[in-house]
C-alpha positions as a LaTeX table, in Angstrom:
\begin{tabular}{lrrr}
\hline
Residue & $x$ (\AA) & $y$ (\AA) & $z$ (\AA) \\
\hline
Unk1 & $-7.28$ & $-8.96$ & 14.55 \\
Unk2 & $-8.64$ & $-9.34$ & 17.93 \\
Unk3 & $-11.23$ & $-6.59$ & 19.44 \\
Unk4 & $-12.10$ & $-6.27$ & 23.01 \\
Unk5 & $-15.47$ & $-5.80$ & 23.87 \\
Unk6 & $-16.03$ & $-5.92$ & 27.58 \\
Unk7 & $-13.66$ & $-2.90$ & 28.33 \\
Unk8 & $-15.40$ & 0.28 & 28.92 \\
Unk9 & $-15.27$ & 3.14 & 26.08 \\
Unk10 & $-12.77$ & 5.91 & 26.48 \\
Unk11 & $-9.20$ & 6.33 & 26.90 \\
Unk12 & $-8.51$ & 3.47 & 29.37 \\
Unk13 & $-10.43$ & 1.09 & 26.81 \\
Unk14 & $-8.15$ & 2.05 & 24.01 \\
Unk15 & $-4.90$ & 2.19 & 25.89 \\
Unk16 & $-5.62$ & $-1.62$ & 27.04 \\
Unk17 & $-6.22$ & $-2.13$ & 23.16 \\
Unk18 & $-3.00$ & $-0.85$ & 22.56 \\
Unk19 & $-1.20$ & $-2.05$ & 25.68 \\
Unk20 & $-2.32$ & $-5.79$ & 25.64 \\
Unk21 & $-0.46$ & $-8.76$ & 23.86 \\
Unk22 & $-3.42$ & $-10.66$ & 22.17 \\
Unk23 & $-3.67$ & $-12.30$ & 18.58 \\
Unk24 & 0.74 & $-13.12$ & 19.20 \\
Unk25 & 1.58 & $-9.56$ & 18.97 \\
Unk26 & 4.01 & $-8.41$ & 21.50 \\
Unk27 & 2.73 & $-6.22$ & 24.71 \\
Unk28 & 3.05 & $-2.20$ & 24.33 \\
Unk29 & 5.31 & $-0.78$ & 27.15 \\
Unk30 & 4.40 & 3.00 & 27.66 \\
Unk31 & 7.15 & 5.14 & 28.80 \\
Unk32 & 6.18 & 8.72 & 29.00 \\
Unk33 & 4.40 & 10.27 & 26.17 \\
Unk34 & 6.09 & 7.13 & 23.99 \\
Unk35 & 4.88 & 3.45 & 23.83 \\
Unk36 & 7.56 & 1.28 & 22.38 \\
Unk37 & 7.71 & $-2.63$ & 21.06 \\
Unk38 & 9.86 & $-4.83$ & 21.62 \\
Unk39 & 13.11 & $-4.56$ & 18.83 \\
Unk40 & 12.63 & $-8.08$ & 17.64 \\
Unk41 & 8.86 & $-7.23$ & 16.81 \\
Unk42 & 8.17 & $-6.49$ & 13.15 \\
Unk43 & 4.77 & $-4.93$ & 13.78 \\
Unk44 & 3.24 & $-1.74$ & 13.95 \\
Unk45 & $-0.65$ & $-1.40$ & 16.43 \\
Unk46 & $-3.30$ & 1.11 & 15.18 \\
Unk47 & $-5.98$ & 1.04 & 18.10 \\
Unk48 & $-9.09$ & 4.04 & 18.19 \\
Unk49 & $-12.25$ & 4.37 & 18.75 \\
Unk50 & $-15.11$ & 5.45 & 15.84 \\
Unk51 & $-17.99$ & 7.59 & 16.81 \\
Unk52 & $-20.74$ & 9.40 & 14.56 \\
Unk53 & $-21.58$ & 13.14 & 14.42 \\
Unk54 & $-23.80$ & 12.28 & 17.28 \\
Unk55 & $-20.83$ & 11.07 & 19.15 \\
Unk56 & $-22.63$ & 7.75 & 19.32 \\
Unk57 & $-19.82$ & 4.93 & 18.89 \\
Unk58 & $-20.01$ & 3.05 & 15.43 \\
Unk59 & $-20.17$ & $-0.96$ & 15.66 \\
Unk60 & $-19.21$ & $-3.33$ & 12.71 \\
Unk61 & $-17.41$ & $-0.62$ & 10.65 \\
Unk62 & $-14.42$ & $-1.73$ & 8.40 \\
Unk63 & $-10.79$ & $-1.50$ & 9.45 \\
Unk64 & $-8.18$ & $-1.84$ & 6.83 \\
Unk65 & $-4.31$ & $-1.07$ & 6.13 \\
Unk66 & $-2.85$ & $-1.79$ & 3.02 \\
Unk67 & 0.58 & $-1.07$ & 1.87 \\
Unk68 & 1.71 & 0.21 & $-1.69$ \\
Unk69 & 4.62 & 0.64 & $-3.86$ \\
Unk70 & 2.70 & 3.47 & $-5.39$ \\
Unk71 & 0.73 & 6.33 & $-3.91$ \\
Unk72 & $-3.06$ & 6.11 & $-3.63$ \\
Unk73 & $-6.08$ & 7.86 & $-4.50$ \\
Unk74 & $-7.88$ & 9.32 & $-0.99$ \\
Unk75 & $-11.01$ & 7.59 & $-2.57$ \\
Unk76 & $-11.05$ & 4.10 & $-1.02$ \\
Unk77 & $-12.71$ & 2.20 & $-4.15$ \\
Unk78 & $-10.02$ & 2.75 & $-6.47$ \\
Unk79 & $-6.85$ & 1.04 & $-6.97$ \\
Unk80 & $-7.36$ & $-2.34$ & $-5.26$ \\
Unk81 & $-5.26$ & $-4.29$ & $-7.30$ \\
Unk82 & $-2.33$ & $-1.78$ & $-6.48$ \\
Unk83 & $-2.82$ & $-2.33$ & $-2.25$ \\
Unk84 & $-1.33$ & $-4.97$ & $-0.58$ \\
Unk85 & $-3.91$ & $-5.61$ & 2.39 \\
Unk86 & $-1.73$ & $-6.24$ & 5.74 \\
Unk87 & $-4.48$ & $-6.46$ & 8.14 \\
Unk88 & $-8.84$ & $-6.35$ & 8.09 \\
Unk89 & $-11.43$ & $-6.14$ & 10.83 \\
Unk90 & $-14.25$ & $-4.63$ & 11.77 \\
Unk91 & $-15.16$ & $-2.59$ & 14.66 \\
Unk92 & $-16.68$ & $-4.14$ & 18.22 \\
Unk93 & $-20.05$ & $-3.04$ & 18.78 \\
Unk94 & $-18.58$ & $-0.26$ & 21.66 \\
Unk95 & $-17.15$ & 1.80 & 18.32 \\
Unk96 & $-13.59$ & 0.47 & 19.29 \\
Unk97 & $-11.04$ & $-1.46$ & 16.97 \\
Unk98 & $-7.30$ & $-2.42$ & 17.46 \\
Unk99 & $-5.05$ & $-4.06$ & 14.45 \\
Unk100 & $-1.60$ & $-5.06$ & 14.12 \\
Unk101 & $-0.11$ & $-5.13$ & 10.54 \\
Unk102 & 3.71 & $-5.97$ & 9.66 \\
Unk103 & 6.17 & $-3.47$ & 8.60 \\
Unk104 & 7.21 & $-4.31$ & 4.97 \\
Unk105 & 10.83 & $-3.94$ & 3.61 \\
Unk106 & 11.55 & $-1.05$ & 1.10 \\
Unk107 & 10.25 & 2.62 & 0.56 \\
Unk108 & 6.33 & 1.48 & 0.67 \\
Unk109 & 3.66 & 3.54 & 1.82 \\
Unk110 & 0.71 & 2.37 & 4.27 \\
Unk111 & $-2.70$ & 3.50 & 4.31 \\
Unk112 & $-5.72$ & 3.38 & 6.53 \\
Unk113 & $-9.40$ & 2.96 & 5.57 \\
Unk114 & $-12.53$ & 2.61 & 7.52 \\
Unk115 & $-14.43$ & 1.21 & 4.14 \\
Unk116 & $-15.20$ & $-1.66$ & 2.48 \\
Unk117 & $-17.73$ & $-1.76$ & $-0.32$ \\
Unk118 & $-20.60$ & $-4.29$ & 0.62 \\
Unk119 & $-19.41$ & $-3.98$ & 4.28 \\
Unk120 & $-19.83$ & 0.42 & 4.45 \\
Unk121 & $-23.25$ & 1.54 & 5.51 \\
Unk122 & $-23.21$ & 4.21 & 2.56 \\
Unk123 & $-26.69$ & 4.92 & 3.16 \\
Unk124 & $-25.78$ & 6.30 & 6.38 \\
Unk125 & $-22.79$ & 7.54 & 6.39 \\
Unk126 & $-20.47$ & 9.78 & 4.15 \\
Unk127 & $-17.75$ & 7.60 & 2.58 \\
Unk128 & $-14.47$ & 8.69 & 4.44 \\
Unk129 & $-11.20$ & 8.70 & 2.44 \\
Unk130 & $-8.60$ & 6.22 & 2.76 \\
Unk131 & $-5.58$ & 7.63 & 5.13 \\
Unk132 & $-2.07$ & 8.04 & 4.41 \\
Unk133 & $-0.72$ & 6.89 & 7.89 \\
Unk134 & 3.45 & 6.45 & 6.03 \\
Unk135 & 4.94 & 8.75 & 8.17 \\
Unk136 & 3.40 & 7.27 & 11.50 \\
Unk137 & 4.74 & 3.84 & 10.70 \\
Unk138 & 7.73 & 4.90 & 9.93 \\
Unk139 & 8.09 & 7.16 & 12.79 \\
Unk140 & 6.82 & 4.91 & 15.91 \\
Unk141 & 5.54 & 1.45 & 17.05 \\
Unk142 & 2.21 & 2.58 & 17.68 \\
Unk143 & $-0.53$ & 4.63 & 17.15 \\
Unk144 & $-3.58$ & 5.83 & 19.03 \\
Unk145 & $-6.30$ & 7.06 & 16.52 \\
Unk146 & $-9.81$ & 8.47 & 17.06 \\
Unk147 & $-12.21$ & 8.85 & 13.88 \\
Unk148 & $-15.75$ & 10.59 & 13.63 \\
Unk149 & $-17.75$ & 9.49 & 10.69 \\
Unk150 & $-19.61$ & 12.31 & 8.97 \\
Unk151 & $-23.42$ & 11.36 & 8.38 \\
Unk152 & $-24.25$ & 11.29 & 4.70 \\
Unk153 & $-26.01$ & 14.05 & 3.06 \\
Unk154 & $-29.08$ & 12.44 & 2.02 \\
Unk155 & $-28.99$ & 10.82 & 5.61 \\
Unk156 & $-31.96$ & 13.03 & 6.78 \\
Unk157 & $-34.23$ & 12.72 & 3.63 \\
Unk158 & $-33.85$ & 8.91 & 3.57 \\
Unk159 & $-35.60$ & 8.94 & 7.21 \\
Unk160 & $-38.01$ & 11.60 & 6.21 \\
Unk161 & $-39.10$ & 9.33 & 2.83 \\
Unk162 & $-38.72$ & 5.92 & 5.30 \\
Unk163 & $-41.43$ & 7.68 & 7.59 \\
Unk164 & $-43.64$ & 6.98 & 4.18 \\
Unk165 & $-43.71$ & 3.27 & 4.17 \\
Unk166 & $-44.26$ & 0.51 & 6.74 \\
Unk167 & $-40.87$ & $-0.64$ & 8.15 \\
Unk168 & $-40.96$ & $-4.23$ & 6.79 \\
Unk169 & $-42.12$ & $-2.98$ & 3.06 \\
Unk170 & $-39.98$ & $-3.87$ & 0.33 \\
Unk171 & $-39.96$ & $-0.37$ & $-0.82$ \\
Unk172 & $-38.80$ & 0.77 & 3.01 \\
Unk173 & $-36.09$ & $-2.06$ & 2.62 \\
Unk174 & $-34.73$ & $-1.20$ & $-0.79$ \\
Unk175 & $-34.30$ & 2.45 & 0.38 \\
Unk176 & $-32.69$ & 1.71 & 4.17 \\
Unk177 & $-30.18$ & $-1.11$ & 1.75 \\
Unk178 & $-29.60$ & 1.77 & $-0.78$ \\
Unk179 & $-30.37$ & 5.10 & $-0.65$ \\
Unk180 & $-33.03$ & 7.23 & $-2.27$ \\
Unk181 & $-33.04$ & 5.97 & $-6.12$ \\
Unk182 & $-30.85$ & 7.86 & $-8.69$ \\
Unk183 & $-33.81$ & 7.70 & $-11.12$ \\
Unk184 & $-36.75$ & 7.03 & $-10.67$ \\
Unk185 & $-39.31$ & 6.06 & $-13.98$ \\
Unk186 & $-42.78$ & 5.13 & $-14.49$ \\
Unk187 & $-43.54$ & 1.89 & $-15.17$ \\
Unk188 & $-46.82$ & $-0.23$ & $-16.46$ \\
Unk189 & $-49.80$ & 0.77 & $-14.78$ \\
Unk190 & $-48.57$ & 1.41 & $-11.28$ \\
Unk191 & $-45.47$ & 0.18 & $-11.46$ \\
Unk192 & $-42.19$ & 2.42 & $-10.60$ \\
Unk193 & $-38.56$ & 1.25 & $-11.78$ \\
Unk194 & $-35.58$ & 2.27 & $-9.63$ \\
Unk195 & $-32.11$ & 2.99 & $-10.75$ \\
Unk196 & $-28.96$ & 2.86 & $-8.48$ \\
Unk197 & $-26.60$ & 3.67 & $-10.94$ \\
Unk198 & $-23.34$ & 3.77 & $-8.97$ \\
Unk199 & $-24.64$ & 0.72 & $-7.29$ \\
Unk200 & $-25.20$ & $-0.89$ & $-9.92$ \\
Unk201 & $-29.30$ & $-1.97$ & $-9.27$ \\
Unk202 & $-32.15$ & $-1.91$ & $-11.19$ \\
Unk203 & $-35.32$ & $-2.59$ & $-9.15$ \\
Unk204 & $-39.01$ & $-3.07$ & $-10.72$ \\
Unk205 & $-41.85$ & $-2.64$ & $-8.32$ \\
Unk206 & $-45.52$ & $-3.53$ & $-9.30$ \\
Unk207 & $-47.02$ & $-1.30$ & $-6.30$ \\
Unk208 & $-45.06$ & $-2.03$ & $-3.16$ \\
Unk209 & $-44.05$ & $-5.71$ & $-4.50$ \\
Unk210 & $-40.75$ & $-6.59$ & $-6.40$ \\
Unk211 & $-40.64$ & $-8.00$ & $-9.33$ \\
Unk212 & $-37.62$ & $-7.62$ & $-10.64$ \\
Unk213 & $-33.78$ & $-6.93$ & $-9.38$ \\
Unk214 & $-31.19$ & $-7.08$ & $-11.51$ \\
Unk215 & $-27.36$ & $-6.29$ & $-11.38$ \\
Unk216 & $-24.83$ & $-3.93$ & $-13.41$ \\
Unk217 & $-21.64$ & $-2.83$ & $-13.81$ \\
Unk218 & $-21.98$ & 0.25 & $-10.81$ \\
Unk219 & $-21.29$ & 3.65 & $-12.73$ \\
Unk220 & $-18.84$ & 5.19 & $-10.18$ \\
Unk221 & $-18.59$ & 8.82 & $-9.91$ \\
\hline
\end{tabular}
C-alpha cells in the first residue's frame, strides 16, 4: 500500500488516490459517474478519507481487507484465523488511505476494517465494526469510501481523570495507554492495583510509581 501525503484533503485528494497508478496497480480511468480498470487487472482500489466526530482527520489508523470463505462476525477481534488478509496499511497523517487488494476466485466474501488490536487507539475511539464490502467488489473496480470514527464513551472522563495527574506520571501514562481501570483495589499501605481485564493488564502502583505489570489472557466481552 502506498499513501499520498502531500495532496490536499478533500475530494480532489482522494480521487488522485484512486486515479493514480502507484505500488504496480493499474491507473483508474473515470468515465462519468463510473471509474473502470483495465480488463487484464485483477484488482479492486478502496481509497477514503477518516475523520473523528470533530471532523478532525485521523492519522495512523489501521486499514485492512480480508477475504473469507465464511461470513464474519461485525466485531473485528474475532475470527482471525478464518480471514485471509489481502491488503494492510495505515492511514497518512492527513486522515487519508488508498489500498489495492486482489480479487480471489470462487464465491468469497471481502471485508473492510479500520482496526487492529495493538495498532487501534481504543482509549480514544469506539471500536468500529469490520465491513462487509462483497457486493462492492463484486459489483465495480473501485470504490470511494469516507469513514467517521465515533469517540469512545469513556473518551471524556479519561481527560477529566488525566487533568488529575502530571502529564509524564506513570499513572497519567497507564490511563492515556489504557483506559480508566476495570477494577480498581487497595493495595499495601498506599498502594492501588489496576485491572484491565479485557486487556489483559494487571498494574501495581506503590503511590504514583510502578511496581509491577504483568500480562493475561484479555477477558473479551
Amino acid at each position: 500500500m502506498r499513501i499520498f501525503r502531500c495532496l490536499p484533503v478533500g475530494f480532489v485528494c482522494l480521487f488522485f488516490l484512486l486515479s493514480s497508478g502507484c505500488g504496480g496497480v493499474p491507473p483508474v480511468s473515470k468515465q462519468g459517474n463510473t471509474t473502470k480498470i483495465p480488463p487484464k487487472s485483477r484488482h479492486f482500489i478502496i481509497a477514503g478519507f477518516i475523520t473523528d466526530e470533530a471532523g478532525m482527520p485521523v492519522g495512523q489508523l489501521p486499514v485492512r481487507v480480508s477475504s473469507s470463505n465464511v461470513s464474519l462476525q461485525s466485531d473485528p477481534r474475532f475470527e482471525l484465523k478464518k480471514r485471509k488478509l489481502l491488503a494492510s496499511g495505515l492511514t497518512a497523517s492527513d486522515g487519508t488511505y488508498r489500498v489495492s487488494l486482489p480479487l480471489l476466485g470462487g464465491r468469497r466474501k471481502y471485508y473492510l476494517s479500520f482496526y487492529e488490536r495493538g495498532l487501534f487507539d481504543e482509549v480514544k475511539y469506539a471500536r468500529p465494526n469490520r465491513i462487509d464490502i462483497t457486493q462492492r467488489v463484486t459489483k465495480g473496480n473501485s470504490w470511494l469510501f469516507d469513514f467517521k470514527l465515533s469517540f469512545h464513551g469513556a473518551w471524556s472522563k479519561v481527560q477529566e481523570t488525566l487533568k488529575a495527574h502530571p502529564p509524564s506520571s506513570p499513572r497519567a501514562n497507564t490511563i492515556r495507554r489504557f483506559g480508566i481501570a476495570e477494577e480498581i483495589r487497595k493495595g499495601k499501605e498506599n498502594g492501588e492495583v489496576w485491572w484491565y481485564y479485557s486487556k489483559g493488564k494487571r498494574f501495581d502502583f506503590e503511590g504514583d510509581k510502578i511496581i509491577s505489570e504483568k500480562s493475561f489472557l484479555p477477558i473479551i466481552k
